[in-house]
C-alpha positions as CSV (number, residue, x, y, z in Angstrom):
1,X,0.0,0.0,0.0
2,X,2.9,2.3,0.4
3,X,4.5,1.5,-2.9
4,X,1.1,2.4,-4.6
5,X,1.3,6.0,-3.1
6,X,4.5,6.8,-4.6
7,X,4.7,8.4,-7.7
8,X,6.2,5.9,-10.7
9,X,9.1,8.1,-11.3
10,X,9.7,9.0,-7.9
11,X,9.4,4.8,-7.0
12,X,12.0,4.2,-9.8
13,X,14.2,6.2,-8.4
14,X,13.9,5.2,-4.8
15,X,14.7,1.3,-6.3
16,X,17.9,2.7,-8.3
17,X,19.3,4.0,-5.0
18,X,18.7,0.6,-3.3
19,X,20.0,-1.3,-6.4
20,X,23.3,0.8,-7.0
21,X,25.1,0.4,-3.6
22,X,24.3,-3.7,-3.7
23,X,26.1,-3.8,-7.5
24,X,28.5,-1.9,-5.9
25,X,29.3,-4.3,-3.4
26,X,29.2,-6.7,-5.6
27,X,32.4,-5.3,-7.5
28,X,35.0,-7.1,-5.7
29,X,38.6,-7.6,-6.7
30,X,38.0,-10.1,-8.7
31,X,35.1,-8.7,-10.5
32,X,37.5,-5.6,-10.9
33,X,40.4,-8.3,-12.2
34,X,38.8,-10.6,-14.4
35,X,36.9,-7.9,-16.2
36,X,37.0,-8.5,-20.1
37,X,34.1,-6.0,-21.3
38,X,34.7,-3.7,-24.2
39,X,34.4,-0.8,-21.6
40,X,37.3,-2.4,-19.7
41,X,39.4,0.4,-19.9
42,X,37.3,3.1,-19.5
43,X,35.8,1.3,-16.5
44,X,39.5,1.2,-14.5
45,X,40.0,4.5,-15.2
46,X,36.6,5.8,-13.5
47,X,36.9,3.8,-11.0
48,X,40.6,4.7,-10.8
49,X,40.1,8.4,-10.4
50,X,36.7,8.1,-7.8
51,X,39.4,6.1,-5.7
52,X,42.1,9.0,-6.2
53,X,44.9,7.4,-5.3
54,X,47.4,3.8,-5.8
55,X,49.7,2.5,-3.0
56,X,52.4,0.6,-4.2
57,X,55.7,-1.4,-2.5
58,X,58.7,-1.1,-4.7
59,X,62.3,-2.5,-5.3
60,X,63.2,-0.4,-7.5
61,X,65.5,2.9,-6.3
62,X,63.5,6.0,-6.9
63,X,65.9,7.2,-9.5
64,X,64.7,4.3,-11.8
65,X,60.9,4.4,-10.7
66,X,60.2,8.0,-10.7
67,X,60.1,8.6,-13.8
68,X,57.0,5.7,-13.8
69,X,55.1,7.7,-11.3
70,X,55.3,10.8,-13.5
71,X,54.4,9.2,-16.1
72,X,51.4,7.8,-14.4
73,X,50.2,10.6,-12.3
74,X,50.5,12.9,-15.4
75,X,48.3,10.3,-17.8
76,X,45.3,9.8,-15.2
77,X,45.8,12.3,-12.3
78,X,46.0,9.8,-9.7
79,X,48.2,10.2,-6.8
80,X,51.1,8.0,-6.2
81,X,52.5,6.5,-2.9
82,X,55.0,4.4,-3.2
83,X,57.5,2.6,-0.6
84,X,60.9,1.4,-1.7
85,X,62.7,-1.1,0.4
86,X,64.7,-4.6,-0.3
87,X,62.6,-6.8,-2.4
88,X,62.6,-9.3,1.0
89,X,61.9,-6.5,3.0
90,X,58.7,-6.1,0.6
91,X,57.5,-9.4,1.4
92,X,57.5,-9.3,5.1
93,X,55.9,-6.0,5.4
94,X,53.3,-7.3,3.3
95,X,53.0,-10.6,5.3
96,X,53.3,-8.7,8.7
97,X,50.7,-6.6,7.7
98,X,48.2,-9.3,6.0
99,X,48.5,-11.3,9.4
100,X,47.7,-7.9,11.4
101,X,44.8,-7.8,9.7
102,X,45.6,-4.6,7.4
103,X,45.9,-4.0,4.3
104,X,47.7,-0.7,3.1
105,X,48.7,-1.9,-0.5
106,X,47.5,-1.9,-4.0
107,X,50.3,-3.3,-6.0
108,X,53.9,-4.2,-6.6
109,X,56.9,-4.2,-8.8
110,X,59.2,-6.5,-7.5
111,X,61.4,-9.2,-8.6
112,X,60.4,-12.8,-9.3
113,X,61.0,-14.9,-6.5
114,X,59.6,-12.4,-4.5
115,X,57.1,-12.1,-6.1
116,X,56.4,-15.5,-6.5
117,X,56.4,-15.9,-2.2
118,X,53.6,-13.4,-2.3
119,X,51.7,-15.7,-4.3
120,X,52.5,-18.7,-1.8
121,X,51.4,-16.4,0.6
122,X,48.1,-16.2,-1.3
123,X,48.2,-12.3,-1.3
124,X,47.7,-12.0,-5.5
125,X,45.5,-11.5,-7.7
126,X,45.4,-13.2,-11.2
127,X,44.4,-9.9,-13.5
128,X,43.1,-10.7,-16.9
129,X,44.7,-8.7,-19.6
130,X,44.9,-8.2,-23.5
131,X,48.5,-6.9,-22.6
132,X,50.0,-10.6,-22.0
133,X,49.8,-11.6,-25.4
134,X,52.5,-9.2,-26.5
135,X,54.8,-11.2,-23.9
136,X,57.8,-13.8,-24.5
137,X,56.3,-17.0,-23.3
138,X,59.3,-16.5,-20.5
139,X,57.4,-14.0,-18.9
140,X,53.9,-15.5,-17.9
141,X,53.5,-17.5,-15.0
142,X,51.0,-20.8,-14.8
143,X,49.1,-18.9,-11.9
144,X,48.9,-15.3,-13.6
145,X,49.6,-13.8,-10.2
146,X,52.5,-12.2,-12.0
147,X,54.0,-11.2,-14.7
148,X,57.4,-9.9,-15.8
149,X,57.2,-6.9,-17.5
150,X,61.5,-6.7,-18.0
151,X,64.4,-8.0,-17.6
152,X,67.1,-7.4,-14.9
153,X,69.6,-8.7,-17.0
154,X,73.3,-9.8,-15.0
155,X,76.6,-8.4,-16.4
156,X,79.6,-7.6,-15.3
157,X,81.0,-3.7,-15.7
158,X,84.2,-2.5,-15.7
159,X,86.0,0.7,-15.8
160,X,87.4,1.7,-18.9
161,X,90.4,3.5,-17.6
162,X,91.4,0.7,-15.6
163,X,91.1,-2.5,-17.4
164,X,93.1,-2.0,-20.7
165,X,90.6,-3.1,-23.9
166,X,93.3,-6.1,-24.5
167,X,92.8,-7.5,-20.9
168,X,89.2,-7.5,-20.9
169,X,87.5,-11.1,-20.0
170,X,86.0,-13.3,-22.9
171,X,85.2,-15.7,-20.0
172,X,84.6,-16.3,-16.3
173,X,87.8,-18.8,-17.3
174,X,90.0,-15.8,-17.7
175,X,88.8,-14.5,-14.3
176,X,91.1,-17.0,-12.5
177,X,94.3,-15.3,-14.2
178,X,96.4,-13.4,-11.2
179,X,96.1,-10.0,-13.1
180,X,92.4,-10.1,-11.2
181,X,94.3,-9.8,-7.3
182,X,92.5,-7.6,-5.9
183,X,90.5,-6.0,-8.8
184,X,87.2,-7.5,-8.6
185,X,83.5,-7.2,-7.2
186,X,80.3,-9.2,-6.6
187,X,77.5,-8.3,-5.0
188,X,76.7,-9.7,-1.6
189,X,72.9,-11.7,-2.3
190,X,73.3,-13.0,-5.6
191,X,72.6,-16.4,-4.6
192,X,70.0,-16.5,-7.1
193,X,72.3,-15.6,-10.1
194,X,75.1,-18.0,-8.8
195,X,72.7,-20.9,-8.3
196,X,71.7,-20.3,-12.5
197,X,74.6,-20.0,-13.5
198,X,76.7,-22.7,-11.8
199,X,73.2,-24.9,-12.8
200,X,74.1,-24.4,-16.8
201,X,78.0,-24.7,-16.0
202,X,77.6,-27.9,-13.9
203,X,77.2,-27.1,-10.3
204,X,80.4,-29.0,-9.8
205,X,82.3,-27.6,-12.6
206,X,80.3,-24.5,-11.6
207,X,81.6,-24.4,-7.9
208,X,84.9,-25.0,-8.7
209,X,85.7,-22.3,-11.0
210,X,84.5,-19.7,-8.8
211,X,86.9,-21.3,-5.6
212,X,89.6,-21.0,-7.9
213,X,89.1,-17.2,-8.8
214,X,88.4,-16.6,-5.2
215,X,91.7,-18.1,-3.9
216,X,94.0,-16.8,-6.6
217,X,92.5,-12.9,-6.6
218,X,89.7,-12.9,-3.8
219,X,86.0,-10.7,-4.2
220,X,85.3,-7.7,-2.7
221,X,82.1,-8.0,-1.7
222,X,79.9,-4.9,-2.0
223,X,76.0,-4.1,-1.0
224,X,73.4,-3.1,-3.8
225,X,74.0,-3.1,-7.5
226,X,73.2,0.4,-7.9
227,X,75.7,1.1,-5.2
228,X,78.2,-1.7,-7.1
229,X,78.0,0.0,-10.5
230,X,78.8,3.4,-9.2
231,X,81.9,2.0,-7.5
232,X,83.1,0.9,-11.1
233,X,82.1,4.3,-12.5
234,X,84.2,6.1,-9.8
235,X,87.2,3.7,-10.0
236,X,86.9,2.1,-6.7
237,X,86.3,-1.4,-8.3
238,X,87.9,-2.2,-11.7
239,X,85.6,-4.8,-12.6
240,X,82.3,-5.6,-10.9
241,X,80.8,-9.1,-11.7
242,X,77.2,-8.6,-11.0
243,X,75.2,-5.6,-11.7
244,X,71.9,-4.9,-13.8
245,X,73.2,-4.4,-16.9
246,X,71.2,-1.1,-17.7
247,X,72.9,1.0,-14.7
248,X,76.0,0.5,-16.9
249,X,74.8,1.5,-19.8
250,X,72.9,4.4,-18.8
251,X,76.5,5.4,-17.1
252,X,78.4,4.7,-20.3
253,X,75.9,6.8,-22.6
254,X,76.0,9.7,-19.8
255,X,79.9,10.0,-20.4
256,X,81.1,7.9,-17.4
257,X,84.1,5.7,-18.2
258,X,82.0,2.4,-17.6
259,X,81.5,-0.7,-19.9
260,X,79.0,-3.6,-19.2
261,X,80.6,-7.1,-20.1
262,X,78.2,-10.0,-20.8
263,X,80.1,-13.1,-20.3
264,X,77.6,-16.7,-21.6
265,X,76.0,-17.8,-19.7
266,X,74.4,-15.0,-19.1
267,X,71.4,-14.4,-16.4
268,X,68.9,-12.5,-15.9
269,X,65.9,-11.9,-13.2
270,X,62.6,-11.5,-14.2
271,X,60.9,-8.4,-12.6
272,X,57.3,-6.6,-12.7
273,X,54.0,-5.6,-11.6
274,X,51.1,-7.7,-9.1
275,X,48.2,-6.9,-7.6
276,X,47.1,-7.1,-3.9
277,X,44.4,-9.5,-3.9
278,X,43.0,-6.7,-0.5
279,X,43.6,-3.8,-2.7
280,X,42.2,-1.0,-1.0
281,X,42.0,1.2,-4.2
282,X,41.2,-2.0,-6.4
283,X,40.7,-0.2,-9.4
284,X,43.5,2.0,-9.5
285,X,45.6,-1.4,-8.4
286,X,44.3,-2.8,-11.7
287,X,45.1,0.6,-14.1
288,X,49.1,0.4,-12.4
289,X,49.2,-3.2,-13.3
290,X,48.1,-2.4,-17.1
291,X,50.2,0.9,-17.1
292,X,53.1,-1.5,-16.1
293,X,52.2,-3.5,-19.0
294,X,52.3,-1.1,-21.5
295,X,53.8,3.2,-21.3
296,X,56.0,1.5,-18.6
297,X,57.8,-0.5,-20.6
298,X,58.7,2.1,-23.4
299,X,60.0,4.0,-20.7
300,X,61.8,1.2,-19.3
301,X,63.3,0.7,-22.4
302,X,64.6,4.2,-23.3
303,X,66.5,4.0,-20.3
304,X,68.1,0.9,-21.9
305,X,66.2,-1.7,-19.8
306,X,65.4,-5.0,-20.9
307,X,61.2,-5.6,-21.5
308,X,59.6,-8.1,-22.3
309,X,57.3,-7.1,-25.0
310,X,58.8,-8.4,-28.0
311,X,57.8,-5.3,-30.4
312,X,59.9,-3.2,-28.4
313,X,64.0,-3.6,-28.9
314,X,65.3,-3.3,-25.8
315,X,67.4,-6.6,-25.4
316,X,71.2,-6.4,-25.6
317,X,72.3,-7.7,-29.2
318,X,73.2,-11.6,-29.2
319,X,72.1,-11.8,-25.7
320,X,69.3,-14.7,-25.1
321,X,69.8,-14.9,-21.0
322,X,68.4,-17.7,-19.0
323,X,65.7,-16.9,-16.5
324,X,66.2,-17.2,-12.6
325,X,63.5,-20.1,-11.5
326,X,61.9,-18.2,-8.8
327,X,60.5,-21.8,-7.4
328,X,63.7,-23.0,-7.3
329,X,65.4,-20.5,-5.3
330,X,62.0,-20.0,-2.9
331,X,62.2,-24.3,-2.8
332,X,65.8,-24.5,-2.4
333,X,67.0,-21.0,-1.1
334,X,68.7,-22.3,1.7
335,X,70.7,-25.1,0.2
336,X,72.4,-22.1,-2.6
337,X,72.8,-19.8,-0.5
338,X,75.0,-22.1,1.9
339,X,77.0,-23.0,-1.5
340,X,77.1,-19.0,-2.1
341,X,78.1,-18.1,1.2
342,X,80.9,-20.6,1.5
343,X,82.1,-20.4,-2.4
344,X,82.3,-16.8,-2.6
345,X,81.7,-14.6,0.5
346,X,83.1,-16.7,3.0
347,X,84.6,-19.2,1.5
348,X,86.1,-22.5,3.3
């Protein structure tokens, strides 16, 4: 009897208001995720801008991501927070947090196997996107929690003023000559690329080579590969072993006397975007992890990183590295890291 006293356009109105804030609810992540509509787009970026802003946990030093945030910040208005911190750091914040019972982040851009423990951790969400198809198969996971949007390719650097062009390594072979005393770097956790690369030497083989070039010329063993690559640049360290090969590079073309060196077998580590399967701002969560997928990488790429998105050059020429196994080092972490610690940076 009350219904009938209300005017029809008046009634329709009243039942919109009711019905709007139940779809709403309805919208969950994984509405938000899996969302294939032609309107897809359009929908992220509404949703997106109501939200205002996206919180995301970083590994990568401000230097290298800020130009990202512009980027993004100028294209939808949105703000940015981000936290940088070590990508293990990343993880247990995140756990910590999830366990508390809070849930302060949107998204990520990490490496793999940390990555890849956030997804054991169950704190993903798979995103549906027209963007993976323009992905090396290399890049995809089975789960689609993740996906690596470039490469952090290993090489070693050296400086050009102090390591004559006719002395310059062909091979980690040449490594064990005693010119080396006292003349090289590595950097401190690179467990992960010493487990890959001893794997495809032989791990015996593998092992021994690097005792041998450790007790004829010794490692200095340094913190960061940022920080690692600007100790070659400056002439502290004539020839570093393991840094990101684009640090080099952008070094070399900025006038620095620095040259990366890609001795086979060369590794790389896969690294990109995930979303928070709690995302507070899941929409604007979503748009980072597309934006990641697509302007990101051209910028990546013009500051001579490697991407995956095969119609964008961007890999070193004659380079096809093999990919850290992110299960393997989450399955077997312990086991290569002993090998690492007492090969290399304490060795026995």
């Amino acid at each position: 009897m009350i219904l009938k006293s209300i005017p029809a356009a008046a009634l329709a109105g009243v039942l919109a208001l009711a019905v709007t804030p139940a779809f709403a609810q309805t919208r969950t992540m994984l509405d938000i995720a899996s969302y294939q509509g032609p309107d897809r787009m359009q929908q992220l970026i509404e949703g997106a801008k109501k939200e205002g802003v996206v919180s995301v946990y970083g590994s990568t030093v401000a230097e290298d991501m800020n130009p990202i945030i512009d980027a993004f910040k100028k294209k939808y208005g949105i703000d940015f927070q981000y936290w940088r911190a070590s990508s293990e750091n990343l993880v247990q914040r995140t756990v910590a947090e999830n366990r508390a019972g809070r849930c302060t982040v949107d998204a990520f851009a990490s490496v793999a196997a940390e990555l890849e423990a956030l997804h054991r951790e169950k704190l993903l969400q798979a995103v549906k996107t027209p963007l993976t198809d323009t992905l090396m198969p290399q890049a995809l996971r089975p789960h689609g929690e993740w996906v690596a949007s470039r490469l952090n390719i290993f090489s070693a650097a050296y400086n050009t003023d102090l390591v004559k062009q006719d002395e310059v390594p062909k091979s980690y072979e040449d490594l064990k000559d005693p010119s080396w005393k006292g003349r090289l770097a590595v950097e401190a956790d690179d467990a992960d690329w010493f487990a890959t690369l001893v794997t495809k030497i032989g791990v015996e083989k593998g092992v021994q080579l690097f005792k041998q070039i450790v007790q004829t010329n010794g490692l200095s063993i340094r913190k960061g590969h940022t920080l690692l690559s600007n100790l070659v640049a400056a002439g502290e360290v004539p020839l570093a072993l393991t840094v990101y090969s684009y640090k080099p590079e952008q070094q070399k073309r900025a006038g620095a006397p620095v040259a990366p060196l890609y001795l086979a077998p060369v590794v790389a580590l896969g690294y990109g975007p995930a979303v928070a399967r709690c995302a507070p701002h899941p929409h604007a969560a979503v748009l980072f992890n597309e934006f990641m997928l697509s302007d990101a990488m051209e910028i990546f790429a013009k500051r001579d990183m490697a991407v995956t998105n095969l119609k964008i050059p961007s890999m070193p020429p004659g380079i096809e590295p093999i990919l850290i196994d992110p299960a393997d080092m989450l399955d077997n972490r312990a086991k290569w890291e002993e090998l690492w610690t007492n090969t290399v940076i304490k060795p026995k």
